[in-house]
C-alpha positions in Angstrom: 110.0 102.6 110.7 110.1 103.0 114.3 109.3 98.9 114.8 112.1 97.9 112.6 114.3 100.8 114.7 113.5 99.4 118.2 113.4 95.9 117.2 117.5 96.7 116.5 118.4 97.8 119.9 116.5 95.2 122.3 119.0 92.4 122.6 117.0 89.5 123.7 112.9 89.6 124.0 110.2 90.2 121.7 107.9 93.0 120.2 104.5 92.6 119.6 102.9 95.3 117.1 98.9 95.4 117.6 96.8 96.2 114.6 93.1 97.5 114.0 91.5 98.6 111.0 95.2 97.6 108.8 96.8 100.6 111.1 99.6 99.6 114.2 97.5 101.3 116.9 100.4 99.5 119.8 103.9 98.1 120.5 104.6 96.5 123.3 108.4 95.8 123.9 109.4 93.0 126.3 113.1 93.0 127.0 115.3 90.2 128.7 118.4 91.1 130.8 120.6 88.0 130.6 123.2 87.6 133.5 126.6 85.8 133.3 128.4 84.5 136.5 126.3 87.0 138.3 126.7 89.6 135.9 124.7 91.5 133.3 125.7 89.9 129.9 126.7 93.2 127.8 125.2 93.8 124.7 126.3 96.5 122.0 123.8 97.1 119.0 126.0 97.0 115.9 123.5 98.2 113.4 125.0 98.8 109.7 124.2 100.7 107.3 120.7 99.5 105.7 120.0 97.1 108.6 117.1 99.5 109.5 116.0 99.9 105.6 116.3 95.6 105.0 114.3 95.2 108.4 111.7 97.8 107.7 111.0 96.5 104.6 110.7 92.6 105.4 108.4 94.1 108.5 106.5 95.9 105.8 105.5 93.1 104.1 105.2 90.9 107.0 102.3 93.7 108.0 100.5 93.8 104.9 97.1 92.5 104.9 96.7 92.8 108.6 93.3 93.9 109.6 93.2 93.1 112.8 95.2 90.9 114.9 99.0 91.3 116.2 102.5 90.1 115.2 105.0 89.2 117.7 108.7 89.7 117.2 111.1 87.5 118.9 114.6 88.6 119.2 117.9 86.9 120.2 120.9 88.4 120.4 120.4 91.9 118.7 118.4 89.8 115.9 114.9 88.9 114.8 114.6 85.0 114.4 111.2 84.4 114.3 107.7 86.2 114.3 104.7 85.2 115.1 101.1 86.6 112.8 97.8 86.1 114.8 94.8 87.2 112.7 91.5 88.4 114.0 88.1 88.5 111.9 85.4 90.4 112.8 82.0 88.6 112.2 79.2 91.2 113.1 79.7 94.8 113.8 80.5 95.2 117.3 77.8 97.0 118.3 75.2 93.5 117.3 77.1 90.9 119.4 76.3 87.3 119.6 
């Protein structure tokens, strides 16, 4: 899964993973470059073996359901500790309005 994939290499910022019609139709990846006495704080993914498959699967279910809306990712040091789920309903068809 190419969200649980990216999500692995950003080191501190967030994803957000739009959604219309239950498909991901965006990603938007924000990333944060942290400095250290005036330096760029280095950052080396160490992804194991099944970190991928363990994330893409929580990330799968974390999706399901989702008609419309977006989920946000937020990630601190090469890890995702906490998401946020925005859900959108659709009252009328588009085209009627208010």
């Amino acid at each position: 899964m190419i969200v649980a994939d990216r999500a692995l290499l950003v080191a501190h910022g967030n994803i957000t993973v739009a959604f219309q019609d239950g498909k991901i139709v965006s990603m938007e990846v924000t990333e944060k470059i942290r400095f250290s006495d005036g330096k760029v704080e280095s950052f080396s993914p160490t992804v194991k073996s099944g970190d991928i498959e363990a994330l893409a699967k929580k990330l799968t279910k974390l999706f399901r359901g989702l008609v419309y809306g977006k989920i946000v990712l937020f990630i601190k040091s090469g890890k995702v500790i906490q998401y946020s789920r925005q859900e959108q309903y659709r009252l009328l068809d588009a085209s009627d309005g208010i």
